[in-house]
C-alpha positions in Angstrom: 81.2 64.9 46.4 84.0 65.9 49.1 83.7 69.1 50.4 86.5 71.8 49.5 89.5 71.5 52.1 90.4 75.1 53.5 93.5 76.0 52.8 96.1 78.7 54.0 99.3 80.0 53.3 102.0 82.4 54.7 105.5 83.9 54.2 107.9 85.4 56.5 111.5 86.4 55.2 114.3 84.2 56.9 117.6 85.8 55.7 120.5 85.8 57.6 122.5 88.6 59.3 125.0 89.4 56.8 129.1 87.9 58.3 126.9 85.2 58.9 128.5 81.9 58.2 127.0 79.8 54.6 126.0 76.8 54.7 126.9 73.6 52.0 130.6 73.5 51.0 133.8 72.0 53.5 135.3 75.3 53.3 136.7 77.3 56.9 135.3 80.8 56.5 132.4 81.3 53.8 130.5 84.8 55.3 127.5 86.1 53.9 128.5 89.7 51.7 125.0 90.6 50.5 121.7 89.1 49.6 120.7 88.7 46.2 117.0 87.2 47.1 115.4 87.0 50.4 115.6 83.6 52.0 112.1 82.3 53.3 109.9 80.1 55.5 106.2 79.2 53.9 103.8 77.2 55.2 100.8 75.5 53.7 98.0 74.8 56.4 95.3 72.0 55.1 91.8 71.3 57.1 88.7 69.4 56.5 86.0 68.7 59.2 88.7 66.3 60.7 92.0 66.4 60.2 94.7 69.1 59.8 97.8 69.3 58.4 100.8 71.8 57.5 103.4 71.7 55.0 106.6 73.8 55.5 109.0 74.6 52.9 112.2 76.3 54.1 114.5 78.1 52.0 117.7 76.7 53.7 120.0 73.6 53.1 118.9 71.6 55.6 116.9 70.6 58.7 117.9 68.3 61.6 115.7 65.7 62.9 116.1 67.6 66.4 114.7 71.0 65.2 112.6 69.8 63.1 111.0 68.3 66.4 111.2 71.7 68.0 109.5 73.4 65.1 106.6 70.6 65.4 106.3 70.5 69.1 106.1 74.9 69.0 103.0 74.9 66.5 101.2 72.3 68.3 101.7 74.0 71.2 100.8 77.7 70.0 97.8 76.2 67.4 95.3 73.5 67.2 97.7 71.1 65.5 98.8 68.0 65.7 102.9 68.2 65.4 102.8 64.3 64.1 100.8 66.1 60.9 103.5 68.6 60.3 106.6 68.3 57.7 109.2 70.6 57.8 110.9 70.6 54.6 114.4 72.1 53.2 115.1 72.9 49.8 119.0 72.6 49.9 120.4 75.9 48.9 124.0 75.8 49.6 123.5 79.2 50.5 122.1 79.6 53.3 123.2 80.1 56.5 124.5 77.4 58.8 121.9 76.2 60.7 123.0 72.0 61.3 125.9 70.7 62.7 127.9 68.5 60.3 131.5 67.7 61.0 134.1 69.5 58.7 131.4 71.2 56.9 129.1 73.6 59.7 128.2 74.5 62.8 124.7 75.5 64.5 124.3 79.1 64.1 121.9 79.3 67.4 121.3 82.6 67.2 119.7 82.6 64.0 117.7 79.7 64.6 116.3 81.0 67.9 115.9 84.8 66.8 115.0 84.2 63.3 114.1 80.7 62.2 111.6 79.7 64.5 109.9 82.7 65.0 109.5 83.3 61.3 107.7 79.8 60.9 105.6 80.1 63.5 104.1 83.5 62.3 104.3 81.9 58.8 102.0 79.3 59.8 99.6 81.8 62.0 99.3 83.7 58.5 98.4 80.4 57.2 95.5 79.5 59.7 94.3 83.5 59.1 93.9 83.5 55.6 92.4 80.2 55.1 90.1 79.7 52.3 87.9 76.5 51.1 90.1 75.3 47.4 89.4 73.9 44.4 92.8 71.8 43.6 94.5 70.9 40.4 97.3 68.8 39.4 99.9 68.8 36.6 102.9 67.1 35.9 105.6 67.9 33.0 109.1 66.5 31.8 111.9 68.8 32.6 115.6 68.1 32.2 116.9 71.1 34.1 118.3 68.6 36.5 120.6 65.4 36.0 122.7 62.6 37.5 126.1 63.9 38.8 127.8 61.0 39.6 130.4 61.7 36.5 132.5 58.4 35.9 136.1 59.3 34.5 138.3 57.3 31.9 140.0 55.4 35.0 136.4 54.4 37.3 137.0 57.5 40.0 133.4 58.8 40.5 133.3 62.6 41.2 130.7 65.1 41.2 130.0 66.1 37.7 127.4 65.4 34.8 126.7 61.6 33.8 124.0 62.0 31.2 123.6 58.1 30.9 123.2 58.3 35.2 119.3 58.0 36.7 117.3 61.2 37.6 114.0 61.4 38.0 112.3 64.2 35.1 108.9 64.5 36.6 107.9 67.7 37.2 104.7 68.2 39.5 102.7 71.1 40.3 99.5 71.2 42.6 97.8 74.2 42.8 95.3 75.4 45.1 92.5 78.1 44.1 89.6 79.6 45.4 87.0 81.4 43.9 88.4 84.3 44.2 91.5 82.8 42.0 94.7 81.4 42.8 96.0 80.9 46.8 98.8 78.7 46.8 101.3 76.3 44.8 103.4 73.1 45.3 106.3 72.6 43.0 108.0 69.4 43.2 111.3 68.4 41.3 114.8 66.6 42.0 117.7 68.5 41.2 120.4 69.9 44.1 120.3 73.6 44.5 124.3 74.3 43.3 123.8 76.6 41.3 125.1 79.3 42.5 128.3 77.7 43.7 130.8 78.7 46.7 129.8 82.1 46.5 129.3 84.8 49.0 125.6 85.8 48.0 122.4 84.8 50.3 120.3 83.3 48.0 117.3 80.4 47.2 119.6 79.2 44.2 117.6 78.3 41.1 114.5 77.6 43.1 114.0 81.1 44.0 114.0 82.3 40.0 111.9 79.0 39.4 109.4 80.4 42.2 109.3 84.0 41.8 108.7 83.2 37.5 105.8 81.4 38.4 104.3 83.4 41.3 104.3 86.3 38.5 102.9 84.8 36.0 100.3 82.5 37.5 99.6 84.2 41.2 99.5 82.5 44.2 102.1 81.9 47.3 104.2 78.9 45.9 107.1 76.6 47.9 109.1 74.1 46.3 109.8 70.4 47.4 113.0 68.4 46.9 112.6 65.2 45.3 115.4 63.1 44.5 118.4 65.1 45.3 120.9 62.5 46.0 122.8 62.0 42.9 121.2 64.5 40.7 122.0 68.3 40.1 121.7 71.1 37.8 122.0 70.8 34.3 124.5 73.3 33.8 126.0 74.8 30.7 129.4 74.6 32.2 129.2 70.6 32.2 129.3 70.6 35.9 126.3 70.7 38.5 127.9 73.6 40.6 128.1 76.7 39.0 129.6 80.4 39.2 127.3 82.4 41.2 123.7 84.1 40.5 124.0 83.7 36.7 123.9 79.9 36.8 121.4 80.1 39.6 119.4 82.7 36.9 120.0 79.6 33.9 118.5 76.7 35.6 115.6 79.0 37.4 114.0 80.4 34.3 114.1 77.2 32.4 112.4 75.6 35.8 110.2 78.1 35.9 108.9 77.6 32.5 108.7 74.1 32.8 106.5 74.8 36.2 104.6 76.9 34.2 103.8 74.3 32.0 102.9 71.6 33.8 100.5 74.1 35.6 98.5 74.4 31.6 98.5 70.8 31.6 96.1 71.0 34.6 92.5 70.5 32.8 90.0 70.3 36.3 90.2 71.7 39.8 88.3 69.5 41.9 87.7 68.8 45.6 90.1 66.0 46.9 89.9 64.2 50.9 92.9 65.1 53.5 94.4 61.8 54.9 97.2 61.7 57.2 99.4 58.5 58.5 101.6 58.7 61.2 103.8 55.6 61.8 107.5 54.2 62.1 109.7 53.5 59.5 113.1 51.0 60.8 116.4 51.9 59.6 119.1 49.2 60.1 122.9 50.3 60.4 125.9 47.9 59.2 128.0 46.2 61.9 130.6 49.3 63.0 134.2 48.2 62.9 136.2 46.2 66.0 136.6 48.4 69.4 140.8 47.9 68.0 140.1 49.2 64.7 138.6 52.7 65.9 140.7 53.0 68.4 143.4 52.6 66.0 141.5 55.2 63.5 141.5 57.5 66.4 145.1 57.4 66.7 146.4 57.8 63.3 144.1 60.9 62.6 145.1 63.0 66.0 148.6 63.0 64.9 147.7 63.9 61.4 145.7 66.8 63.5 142.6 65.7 61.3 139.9 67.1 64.4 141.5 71.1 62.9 140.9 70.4 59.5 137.9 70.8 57.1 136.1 68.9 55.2 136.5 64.5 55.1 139.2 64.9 57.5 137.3 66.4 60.6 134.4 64.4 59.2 136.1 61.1 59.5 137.8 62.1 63.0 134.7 62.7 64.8 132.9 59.1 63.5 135.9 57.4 64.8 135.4 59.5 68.1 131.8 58.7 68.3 131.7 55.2 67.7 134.6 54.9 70.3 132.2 56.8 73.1 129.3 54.2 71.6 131.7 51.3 72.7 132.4 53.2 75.9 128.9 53.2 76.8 128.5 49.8 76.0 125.6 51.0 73.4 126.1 50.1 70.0 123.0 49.8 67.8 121.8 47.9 65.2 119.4 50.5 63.9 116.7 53.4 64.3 112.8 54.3 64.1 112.1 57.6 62.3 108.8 59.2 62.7 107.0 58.6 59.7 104.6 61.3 57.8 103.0 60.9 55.1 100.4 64.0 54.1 97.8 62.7 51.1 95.6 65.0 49.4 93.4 63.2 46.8 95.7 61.4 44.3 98.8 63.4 45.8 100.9 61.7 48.5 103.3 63.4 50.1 106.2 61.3 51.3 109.4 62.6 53.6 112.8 61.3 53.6 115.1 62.8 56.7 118.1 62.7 54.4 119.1 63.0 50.6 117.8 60.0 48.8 118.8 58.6 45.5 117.1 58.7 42.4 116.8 55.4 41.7 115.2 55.0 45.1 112.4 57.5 44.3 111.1 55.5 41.1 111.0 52.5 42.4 108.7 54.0 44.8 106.4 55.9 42.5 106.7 52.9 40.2 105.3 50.7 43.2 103.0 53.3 45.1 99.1 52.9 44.7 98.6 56.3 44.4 99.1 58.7 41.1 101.3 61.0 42.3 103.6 59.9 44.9 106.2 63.0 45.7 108.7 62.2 47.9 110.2 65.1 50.0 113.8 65.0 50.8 115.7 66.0 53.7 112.4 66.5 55.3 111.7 66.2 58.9 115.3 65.2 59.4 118.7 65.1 57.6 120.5 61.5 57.7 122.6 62.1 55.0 122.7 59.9 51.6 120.3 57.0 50.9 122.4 55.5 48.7 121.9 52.6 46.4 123.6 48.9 46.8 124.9 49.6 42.9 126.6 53.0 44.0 129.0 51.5 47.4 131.0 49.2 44.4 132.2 52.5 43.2 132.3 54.6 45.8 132.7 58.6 45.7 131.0 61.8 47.5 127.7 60.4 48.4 128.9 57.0 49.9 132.4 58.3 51.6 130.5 60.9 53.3 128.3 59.0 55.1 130.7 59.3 58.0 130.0 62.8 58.3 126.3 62.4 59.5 126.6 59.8 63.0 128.7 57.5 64.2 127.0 54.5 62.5 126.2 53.9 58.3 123.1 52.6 57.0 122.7 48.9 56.0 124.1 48.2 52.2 120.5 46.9 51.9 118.6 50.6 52.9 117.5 51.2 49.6 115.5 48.0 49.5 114.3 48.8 53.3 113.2 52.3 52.1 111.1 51.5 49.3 109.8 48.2 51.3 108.7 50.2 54.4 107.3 53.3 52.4 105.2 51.1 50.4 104.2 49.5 52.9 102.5 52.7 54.5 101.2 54.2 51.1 99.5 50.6 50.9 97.8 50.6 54.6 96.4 54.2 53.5 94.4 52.9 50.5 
């Protein structure tokens, strides 16, 4: 018999200064005018006699690779931690503030990440390593349809983002809870479905995974953060027939059906046991395609300064600034033919926890759950890092949002192939921890 891991949890609000700038949508001036639910960092500190880890949920859009560093490198320095055995995970409200730099779309609000961001995880994760307590642990899955895929096809083969009910989504809902003798401590919620909700709006707020969260916390106890899973192509179910909505309201529809569904899948939990900690730290290769010519982007270059593309929003300023950085790439003389990320992957029993720095496809999630050794296999995305879209080979015949915006992200795009070298390379590490 294993003995009970200890485990901890804390919260620390994370809202932004209202006039602060929103993260999510290409548009030029998107201020914060009030908060509807407090944005917030939690973290979820795991220890047995040798290993440690933390899991950190952040109630923002995203996370770059960069910070996500920082926010490692700070705990390890401040607490007994290794930052290799951290994750740092977003759960992609598009309302939140602006905390990542993406062409056409947002700048780094420093201030907020220095003054408020990192401060409030690292007393989130001191709360954790205070109030630890040995756990029992318990696992339940459901079927929830609250999300779907939103690459909508049209009548003449135009993809946009919409509803297409025949498209791949993943409808595994998993919860792991976490309880102690003296009853409930702490929650995971996993699910794939975009938090869009709430739309363009000027409201501060955790979309539908706030309702989802604060339903469940009421009704079952026990500090609970939420993971992304396959986010890619899929987004709410809306009545509207869209996956963006009209403010709180369809924020308020998709969270209380989630939160029902998380509810359920909790009942469906029939033993807390005690479970082993395992943690693999390793590198994952992620190959680019050949850039165009040195002629070709200088060419680019041209035509979009005298369209004035670099003052613009959205795919104009985007595409302007890849041009522009693969041009300094040729400068230098530098141009790659790939990247390692920093691979971790956090198991807990039959529960692996598996991070993708960018927005993976459905598709790509259950071919990886369909291949992984392990039960339940819950891949985390923009964790650790945001890349932008994995996309799948099927999806770059037909283009639309996910595949053009790929330029938006760095100055090179990933191999048609990186589906294949995604699932290859994660299996490969879920197999070595068997």
């Amino acid at each position: 018999m294993n003995k009970l891991l200890n485990i901890g949890v804390g919260r620390e609000i994370i809202s932004p200064a209202l006039g602060s700038q929103l993260a999510g949508y290409p548009v030029e001036n998107r201020p914060a005018m009030s908060i509807n639910d407090d944005l917030t960092a939690t973290s979820i500190l795991i220890e047995d006699e040798n290993e440690k880890a933390v899991i950190i949920s952040l109630t923002i859009a995203v996370v770059e690779e960069e910070q996500a560093n920082y926010i490692k490198n700070m705990i390890g320095n401040e607490l007994d931690i290794s930052p290799k055995n951290i994750i740092v995970s977003a759960i992609q409200t598009h309302s939140g503030p602006q905390i990542f730099y993406v062409p056409g779309w947002s700048e780094t609000d420093e201030s907020y990440c220095n003054n408020i961001l990192y401060p409030s995880i690292l007393k989130s994760v001191k709360q954790a390593r205070q109030s630890m307590k040995p756990c029992r642990i318990g696992i339940g899955t459901t079927q929830s349809y609250i999300g779907i895929n939103r690459r909508q096809v049209l009548e003449d083969g135009r993809v946009i983002l919409g509803q297409n009910p025949w498209g791949p989504f993943d409808p595994t809902m998993t919860v792991v809870r976490f309880v102690s003798e003296n009853g409930p401590v702490a929650n995971i919620i996993h699910y794939g479905a975009h938090p869009t909700a709430s739309g363009a709006n000027n409201e501060v707020t955790r979309d539908w995974p706030g309702f989802m969260i604060d339903n469940f916390e009421k009704m079952l106890g026990g500090i609970t953060i939420f993971i992304c899973g396959a986010v890619g192509d899929v987004g709410p179910r809306l009545s509207n027939g869209k996956t963006t909505g009209n403010g709180i309201s369809s924020a308020q529809e998709i969270g209380v059906r989630a939160g029902f569904d998380a509810i359920k899948a909790a009942k469906e939990i029939k033993e807390f046991r005690s479970f082993e900690l395992q943690v693999l730290n390793d590198k994952i290769y992620l190959p680019y395609r050949p850039p165009a010519p040195l002629e070709v982007a200088k060419e680019k270059i041209k035509k979009l300064e005298a369209e004035g593309a670099n003052n613009k929003v959205g795919m104009k300023k985007a595409e302007y600034t890849f041009w522009k950085r693969l041009l300094e790439e040729y400068n230098k003389n530098d141009i790659k033919k790939g990247r390692f990320f920093d691979q971790t992957i956090i198991r807990i029993g039959p529960v692996v926890f598996v991070p993708f720095p960018g927005e993976p496809f459905a598709e790509i999630i259950l071919r990886i759950r369909q291949l992984s050794p392990f039960q339940y296999t819950l891949c985390a995305s923009t964790t650790n890092g945001s890349l932008g879209y994995f996309v799948t080979r099927d999806s770059l015949h037909r283009g639309g949002y996910e595949v053009e915006v790929a330029i938006a992200f760095m100055p090179y795009i990933f191999a048609e192939n990186i589906d294949d070298v995604l699932v290859a390379e994660n299996i490969r590490l879920l197999r070595s921890m068997q």
